[in-house]
C-alpha positions in Angstrom: 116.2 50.6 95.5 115.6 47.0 96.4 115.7 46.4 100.3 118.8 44.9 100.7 120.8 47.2 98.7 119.8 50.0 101.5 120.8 47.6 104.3 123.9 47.4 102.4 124.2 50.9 102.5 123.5 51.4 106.5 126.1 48.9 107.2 128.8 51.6 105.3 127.8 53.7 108.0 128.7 51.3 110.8 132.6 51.1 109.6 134.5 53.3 111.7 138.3 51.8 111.5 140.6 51.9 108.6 142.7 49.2 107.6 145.5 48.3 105.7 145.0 47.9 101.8 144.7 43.8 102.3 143.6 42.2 105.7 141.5 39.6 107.2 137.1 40.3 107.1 136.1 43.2 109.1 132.6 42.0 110.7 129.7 44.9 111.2 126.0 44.9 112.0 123.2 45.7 109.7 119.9 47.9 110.6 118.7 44.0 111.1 121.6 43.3 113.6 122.4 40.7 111.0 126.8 40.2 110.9 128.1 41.1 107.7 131.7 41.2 106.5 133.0 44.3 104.9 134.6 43.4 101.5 135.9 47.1 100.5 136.0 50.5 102.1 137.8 53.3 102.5 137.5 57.6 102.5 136.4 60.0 99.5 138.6 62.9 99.1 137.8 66.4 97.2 139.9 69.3 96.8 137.5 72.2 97.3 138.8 75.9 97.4 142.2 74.4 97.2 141.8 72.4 100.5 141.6 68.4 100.3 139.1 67.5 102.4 136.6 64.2 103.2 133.6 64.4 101.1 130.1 63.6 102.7 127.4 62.0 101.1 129.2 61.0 98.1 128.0 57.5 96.5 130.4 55.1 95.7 129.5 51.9 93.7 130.6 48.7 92.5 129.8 48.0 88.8 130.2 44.9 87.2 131.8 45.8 83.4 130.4 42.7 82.2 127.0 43.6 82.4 124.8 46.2 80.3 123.8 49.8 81.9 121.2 49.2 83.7 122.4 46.0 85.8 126.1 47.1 85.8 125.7 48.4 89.9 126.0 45.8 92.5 126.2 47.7 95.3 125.7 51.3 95.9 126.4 52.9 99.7 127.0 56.7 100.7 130.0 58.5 102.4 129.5 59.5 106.1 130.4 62.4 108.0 133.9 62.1 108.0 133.7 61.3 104.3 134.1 56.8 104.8 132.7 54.0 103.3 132.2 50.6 103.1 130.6 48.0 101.1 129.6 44.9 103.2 128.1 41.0 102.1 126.2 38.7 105.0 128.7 37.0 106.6 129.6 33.5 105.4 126.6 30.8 106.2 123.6 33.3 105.4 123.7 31.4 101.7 123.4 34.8 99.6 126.1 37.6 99.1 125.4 41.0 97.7 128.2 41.1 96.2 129.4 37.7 94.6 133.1 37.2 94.3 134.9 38.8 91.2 136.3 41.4 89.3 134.7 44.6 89.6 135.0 48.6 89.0 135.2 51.0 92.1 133.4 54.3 91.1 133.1 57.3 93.3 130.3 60.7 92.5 129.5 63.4 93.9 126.9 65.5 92.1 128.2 66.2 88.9 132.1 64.7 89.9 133.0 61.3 89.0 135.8 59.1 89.6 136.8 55.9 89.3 140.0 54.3 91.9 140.2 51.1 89.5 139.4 47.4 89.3 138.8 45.4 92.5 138.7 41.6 93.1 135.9 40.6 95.7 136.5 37.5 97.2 134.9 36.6 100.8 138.2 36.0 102.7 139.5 39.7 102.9 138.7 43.1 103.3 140.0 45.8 100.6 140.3 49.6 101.9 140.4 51.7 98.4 140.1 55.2 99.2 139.4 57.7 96.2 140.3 61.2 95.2 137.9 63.2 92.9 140.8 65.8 92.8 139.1 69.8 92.5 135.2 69.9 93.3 133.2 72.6 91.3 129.9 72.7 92.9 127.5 72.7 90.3 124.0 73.0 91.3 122.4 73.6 94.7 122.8 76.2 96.8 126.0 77.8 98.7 126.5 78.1 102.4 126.0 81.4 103.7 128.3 82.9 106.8 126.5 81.8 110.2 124.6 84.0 112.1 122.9 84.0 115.5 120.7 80.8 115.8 118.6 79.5 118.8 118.5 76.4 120.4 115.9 74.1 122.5 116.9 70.6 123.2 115.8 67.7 125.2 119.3 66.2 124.2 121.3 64.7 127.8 123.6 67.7 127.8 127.7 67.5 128.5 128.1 69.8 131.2 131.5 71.9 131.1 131.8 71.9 127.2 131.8 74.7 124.8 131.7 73.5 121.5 128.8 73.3 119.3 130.1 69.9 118.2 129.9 68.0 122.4 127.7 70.4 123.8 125.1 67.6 123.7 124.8 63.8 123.8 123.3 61.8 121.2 121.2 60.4 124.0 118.5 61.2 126.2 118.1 62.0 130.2 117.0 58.3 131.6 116.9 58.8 135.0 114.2 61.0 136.5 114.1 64.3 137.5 112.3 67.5 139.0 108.6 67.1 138.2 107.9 69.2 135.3 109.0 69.2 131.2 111.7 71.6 132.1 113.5 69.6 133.7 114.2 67.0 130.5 115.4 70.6 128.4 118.1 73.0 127.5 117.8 76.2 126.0 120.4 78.4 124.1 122.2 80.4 121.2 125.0 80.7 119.2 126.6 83.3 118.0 129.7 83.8 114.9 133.1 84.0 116.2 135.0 83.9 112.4 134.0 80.4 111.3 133.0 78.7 114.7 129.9 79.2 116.5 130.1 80.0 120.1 127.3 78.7 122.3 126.2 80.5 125.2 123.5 78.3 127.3 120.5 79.9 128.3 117.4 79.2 131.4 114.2 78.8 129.9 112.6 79.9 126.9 111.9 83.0 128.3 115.4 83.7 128.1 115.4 83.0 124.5 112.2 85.1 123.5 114.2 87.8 125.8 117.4 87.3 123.0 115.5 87.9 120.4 113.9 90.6 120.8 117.6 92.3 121.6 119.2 90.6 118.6 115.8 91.0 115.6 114.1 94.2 117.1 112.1 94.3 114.3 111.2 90.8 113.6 107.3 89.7 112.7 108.1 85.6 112.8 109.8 83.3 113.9 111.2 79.9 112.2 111.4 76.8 114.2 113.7 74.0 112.1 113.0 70.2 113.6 115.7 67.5 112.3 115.1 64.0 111.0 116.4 61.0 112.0 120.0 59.9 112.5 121.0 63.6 113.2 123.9 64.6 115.6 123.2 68.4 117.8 126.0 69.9 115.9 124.7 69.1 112.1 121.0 70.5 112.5 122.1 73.5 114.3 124.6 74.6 111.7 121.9 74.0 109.2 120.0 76.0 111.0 122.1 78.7 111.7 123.2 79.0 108.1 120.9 77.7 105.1 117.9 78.2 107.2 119.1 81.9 108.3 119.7 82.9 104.5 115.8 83.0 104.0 115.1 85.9 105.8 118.2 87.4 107.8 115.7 89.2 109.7 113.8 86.6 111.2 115.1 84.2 114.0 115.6 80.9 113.6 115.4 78.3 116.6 116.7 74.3 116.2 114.6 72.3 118.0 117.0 69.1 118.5 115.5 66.0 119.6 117.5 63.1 121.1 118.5 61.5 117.9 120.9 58.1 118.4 123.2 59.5 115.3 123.5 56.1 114.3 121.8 54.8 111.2 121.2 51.3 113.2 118.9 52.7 115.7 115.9 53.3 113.6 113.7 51.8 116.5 115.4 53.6 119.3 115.0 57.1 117.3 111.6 56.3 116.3 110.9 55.7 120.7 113.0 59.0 121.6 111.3 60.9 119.0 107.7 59.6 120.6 109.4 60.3 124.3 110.0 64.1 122.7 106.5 64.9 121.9 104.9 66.5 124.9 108.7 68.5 125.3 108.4 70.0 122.0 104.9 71.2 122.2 105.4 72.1 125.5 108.5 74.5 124.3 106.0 75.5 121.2 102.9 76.3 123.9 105.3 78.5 126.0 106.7 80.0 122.8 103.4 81.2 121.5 102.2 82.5 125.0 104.8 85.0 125.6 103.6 87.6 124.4 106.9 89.6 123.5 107.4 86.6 121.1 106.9 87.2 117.1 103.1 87.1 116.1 103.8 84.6 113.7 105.8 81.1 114.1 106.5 79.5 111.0 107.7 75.5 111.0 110.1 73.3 108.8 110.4 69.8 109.9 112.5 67.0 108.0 112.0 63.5 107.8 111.0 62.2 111.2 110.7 65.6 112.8 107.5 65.7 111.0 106.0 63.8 113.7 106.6 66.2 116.1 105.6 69.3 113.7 102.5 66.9 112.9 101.7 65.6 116.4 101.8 69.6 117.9 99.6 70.7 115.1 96.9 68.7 115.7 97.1 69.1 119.0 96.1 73.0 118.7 93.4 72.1 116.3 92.0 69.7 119.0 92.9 71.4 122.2 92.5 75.2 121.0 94.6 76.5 123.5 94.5 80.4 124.0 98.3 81.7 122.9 99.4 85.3 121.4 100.9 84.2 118.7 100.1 82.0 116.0 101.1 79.4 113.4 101.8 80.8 109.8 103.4 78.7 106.8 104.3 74.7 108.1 106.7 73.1 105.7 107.2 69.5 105.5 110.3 68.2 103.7 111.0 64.7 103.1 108.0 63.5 105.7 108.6 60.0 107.3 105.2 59.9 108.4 102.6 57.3 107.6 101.1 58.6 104.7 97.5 58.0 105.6 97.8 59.4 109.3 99.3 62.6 107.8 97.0 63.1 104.5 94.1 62.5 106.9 95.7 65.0 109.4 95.5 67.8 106.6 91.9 69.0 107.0 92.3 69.1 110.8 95.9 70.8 110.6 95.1 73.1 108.1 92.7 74.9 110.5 95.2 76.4 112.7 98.0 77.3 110.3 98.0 79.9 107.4 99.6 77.5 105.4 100.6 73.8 105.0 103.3 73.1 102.4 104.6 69.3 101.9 107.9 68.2 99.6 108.1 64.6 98.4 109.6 62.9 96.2 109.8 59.4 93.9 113.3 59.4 94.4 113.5 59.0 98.0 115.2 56.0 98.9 115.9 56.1 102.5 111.5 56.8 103.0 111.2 53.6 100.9 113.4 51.9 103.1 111.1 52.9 105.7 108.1 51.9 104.1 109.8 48.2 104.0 109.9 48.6 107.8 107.0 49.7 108.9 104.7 47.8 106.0 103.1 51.3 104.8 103.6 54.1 102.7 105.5 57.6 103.9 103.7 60.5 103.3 106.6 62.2 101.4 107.1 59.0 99.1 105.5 60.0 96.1 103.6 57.8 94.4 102.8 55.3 97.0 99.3 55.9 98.9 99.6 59.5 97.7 96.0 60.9 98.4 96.6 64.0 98.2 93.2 66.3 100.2 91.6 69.2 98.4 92.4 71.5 100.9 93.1 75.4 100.0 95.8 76.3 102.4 97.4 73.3 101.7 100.4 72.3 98.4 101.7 69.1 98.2 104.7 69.2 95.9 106.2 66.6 93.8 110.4 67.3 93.9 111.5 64.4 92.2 113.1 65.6 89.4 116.2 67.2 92.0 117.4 64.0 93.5 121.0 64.9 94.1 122.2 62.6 96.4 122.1 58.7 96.6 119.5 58.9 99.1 117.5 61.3 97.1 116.3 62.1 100.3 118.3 65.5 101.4 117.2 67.7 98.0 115.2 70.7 99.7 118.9 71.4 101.5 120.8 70.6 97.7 118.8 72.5 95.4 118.7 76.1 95.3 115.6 75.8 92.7 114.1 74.0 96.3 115.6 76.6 98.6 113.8 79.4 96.3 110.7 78.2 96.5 111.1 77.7 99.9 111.6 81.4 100.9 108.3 81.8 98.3 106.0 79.9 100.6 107.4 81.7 103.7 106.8 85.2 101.9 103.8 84.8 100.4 102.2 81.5 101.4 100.6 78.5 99.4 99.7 78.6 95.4 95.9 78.7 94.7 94.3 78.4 91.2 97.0 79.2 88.2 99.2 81.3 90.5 101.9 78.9 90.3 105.7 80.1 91.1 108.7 79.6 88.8 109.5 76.0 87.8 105.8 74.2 88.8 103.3 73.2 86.8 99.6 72.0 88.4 99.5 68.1 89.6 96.9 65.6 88.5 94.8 66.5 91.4 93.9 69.8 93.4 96.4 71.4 95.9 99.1 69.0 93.9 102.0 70.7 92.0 105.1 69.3 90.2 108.9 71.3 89.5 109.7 70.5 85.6 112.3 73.0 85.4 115.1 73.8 87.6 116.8 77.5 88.3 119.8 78.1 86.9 122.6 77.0 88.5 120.8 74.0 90.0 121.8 71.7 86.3 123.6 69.0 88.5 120.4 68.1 90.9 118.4 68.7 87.5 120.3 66.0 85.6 121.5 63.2 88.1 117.6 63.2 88.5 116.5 62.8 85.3 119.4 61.2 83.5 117.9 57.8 85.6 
C-alpha cells in the first residue's frame, strides 16, 4: 500500500463528528499534521445475532468503475472502534488530491461481507456522510470469542481514581509529574473478574498481591502468560483480549495484560513510540519481581504484538546480559506482528534465545500498517516479511511466514482473526518450537532453517484463507 494511501487511512481515524448527508469540508490532521479535508464518511452497520451494531475494522473503499480491477480503488481506510469512517484529500493548495473529483462507487467489507451504499460524486467543496449497512454478519473464518474469565493486570497507565469500569479505569496517558522514588510508584496492579458480560475490576497493591491471586484463583497452574499490546491500544481493548482469546489457550493458566501508556490515537506514532521507551525499565521491573517470587508459576510464557515487542525484546536481552538470579523462568516468547527494526531484533535472536525455551515470531507480506512504519523510520520491521528478512539459524527459534491469512485491511491483526493462527498458537505454548520435519498442521519448511510458511488453513478459517489469497 503506497504511503499516502495509509495516511489516508489514519486520517479516517481522526473523524469523530457526524454530519449531515451534504455540508461544508470537514478539516482533520494526518499522522504528518498535514490539514486535509474529509470528502465522505460515515458508520458501518452489521446485524450480528440479530442485533445491529457498528462494525470495527471493516474497509470501506472508493472505486472508480471506469477503471480495470486492479486500479479500480482510489482510496481504501478502515472502521474504528465505534464502527466510523472517513475518507479525506489534502486540503486545497497542497496541488495533489487522493481522490480527484468525480463519480465514484462506495463499497463496504468485512471478511467475507460485502456491500455497496451507491454512487458518490467527489468534488472538493463538501463533505458527504454515507453510512452503510451490510445487513446479517455470518462470521466466516477466524476464531469466536470465548466467555471472559479472571484476567490480571499491570499498568504504568495515569489511572482515574474513583472509577469502576474496565472501559475509564485508566488514562490513555502517562504520570508526568514525579513521584515517590522507586518504579512502583509510576504502576498499578489488578484483576478482573466476570459479572455476566462485564468485567469487574478490583485494584490490587503490588505484584505480590497478584502472584497472591493467583495462586487462590489457578492452584494448580505450572505458567503463566504475560500479553503486551501494540501501538494505538486503549486499557480496555488489550485487556478484554486478554481476558478472553488469550484465556481460551489454556483455561488453566493465568493470563496478565501488561498495558503500557498507549496515546490510542493513530496520530501519535512518535509520542507512543517515547512512552513505550519511558515503559521499559517498568515492565522489566514488574517481569524481575514476577520471576523472583517464588510462589509464582515456574514457567512465564510471553506474547507481545506490534510495538510491545520492544518491551518483550528489550527485557529479554536484558536477562541474557544481566543474568539475574530469579525462581522462575522464561519458556515459549511469541512475537506477533513485530514492529521492531528488523536487524536489531534478528541480531537479538542468538542472544535471546539463551534464556527462553522457545522463541516463536509471526510476520507477514501483507502487513500494511509495519510498512507504513518502515516508511517512517527508513528500515525494515522485523515482522514484514520479505524486507531485510535474515532469518538466524537458531534451534529454539521459528520464524513464521502468515501471509496467506490477511483478513483485515491492515493485514496486520491476523494471529487474533484466524483460528488456523490461534491453533498454532496454543501448539507452540504446549509443546514448543518445530525442529527438523516435525512441522504442525498447515506449514510447510521455509527457504531457510528455523523458517516455516502456513499453505493451508483449518477449517472454518476460508474467509482469512481467501481475502488473502484472492489478491
Amino acid at each position: 500500500m503506497r504511503l499516502l494511501a495509509v495516511i489516508a487511512f489514519i486520517s479516517a481515524c481522526l473523524a469523530s463528528t457526524l454530519i449531515p448527508a451534504y455540508a461544508a469540508p470537514v478539516v482533520v490532521r494526518d499522522a504528518l499534521q498535514q490539514l486535509r479535508d474529509v470528502v465522505v464518511q460515515g458508520t458501518v452497520y452489521g446485524t450480528i445475532d440479530g442485533k445491529r451494531e457498528p462494525i470495527r475494522g471493516a474497509s470501506v473503499e472508493l472505486q472508480d468503475p471506469h477503471k480495470d480491477a486492479e486500479h479500480r480503488t482510489v482510496a481504501s481506510v478502515v472502521t474504528d472502534a465505534m464502527g466510523r469512517y472517513a475518507i479525506s484529500n489534502p486540503s486545497a493548495g497542497s496541488g495533489y488530491y487522493d481522490v480527484p473529483a468525480g463519480l465514484y462507487e462506495l463499497v463496504g467489507t468485512y471478511r467475507a461481507n460485502r456491500s455497496s451504499a451507491g454512487t458518490i460524486e467527489i468534488s472538493f467543496s463538501q463533505t458527504f456522510t454515507r453510512n452503510i449497512d451490510f445487513g446479517a454478519i455470518m462470521r466466516r473464518g477466524g476464531a469466536a470469542p470465548p466467555n471472559p474469565s479472571v484476567a490480571f493486570f499491570v499498568t504504568d497507565r495515569l489511572p482515574n481514581v474513583g472509577s469502576n469500569s474496565i472501559d475509564t479505569l485508566f488514562q490513555n496517558a502517562r504520570l508526568i509529574d514525579p513521584c515517590a522514588p522507586g518504579p512502583n510508584c509510576m504502576m498499578s496492579y489488578g484483576l478482573a473478574t466476570t459479572n455476566g458480560p462485564f468485567l469487574v475490576p478490583q485494584r490490587l497493591s503490588s505484584v505480590a498481591d497478584i502472584v497472591s491471586q493467583i495462586r487462590q484463583r489457578f492452584p494448580s497452574a505450572t505458567s503463566v502468560l504475560v500479553f503486551i499490546h501494540g501501538y494505538n491500544q486503549d486499557f480496555a481493548d488489550p485487556f478484554d483480549i486478554g481476558a478472553t482469546w488469550l484465556a481460551s489457550f489454556d483455561p488453566t493458566e493465568p493470563v496478565i495484560v501488561y498495558s503500557w501508556a498507549s496515546n490510542h490515537e493513530v496520530q501519535k506514532y512518535i509520542d507512543d513510540e517515547t512512552n513505550n521507551s519511558w515503559g521499559q525499565d517498568h515492565f522489566r521491573d514488574f517481569m524481575l519481581s514476577l520471576m523472583s517470587d517464588p510462589r509464582s508459576p515456574k514457567i512465564v510464557n510471553v506474547f507481545a504484538h506490534s510495538m510491545g515487542n520492544r518491551l518483550a525484546l528489550g527485557f529479554l536481552d536484558y536477562l541474557a546480559s544481566a543474568k539475574p538470579q530469579t525462581t522462575s523462568s522464561i519458556g515459549q516468547a511469541i512475537f506477533a506482528a513485530p514492529d521492531v527494526d528488523s536487524a536489531t531484533f534478528f541480531e537479538a535472536i542468538p542472544r535471546i534465545a539463551t534464556v527462553a525455551q522457545g522463541l516463536t515470531m509471526y510476520g507477514s507480506d501483507h502487513d500494511n500498517a509495519l510498512r507504513l512504519s518502515r516508511d517512517l523510520h527508513g528500515h525494515c520491521r522485523a515482522g514484514l516479511v520479505g524486507c531485510d528478512y535474515a532469518v538466524p539459524d537458531v534451534a529454539n527459534f521459528n520464524a513464521i511466514d502468515a501471509s496467506m491469512f490477511h483478513c483485515d485491511l491492515l493485514g496486520h491483526g491476523y494471529w487474533l482473526s484466524s483460528n488456523t493462527l490461534h491453533d498454532d498458537i496454543v501448539a507452540v505454548l504446549e509443546t514448543g518450537v518445530m525442529k527438523g520435519g516435525a512441522l504442525r498442521p498447515n506449514l510447510r519448511a521455509g527457504p531457510s532453517p528455523s523458517s516455516y510458511i502456513f499453505d493451508s488453513a483449518a477449517p472454518g478459517d476460508t474467509s482469512c484463507e481467501a481475502e488473502a489469497t484472492g489478491e
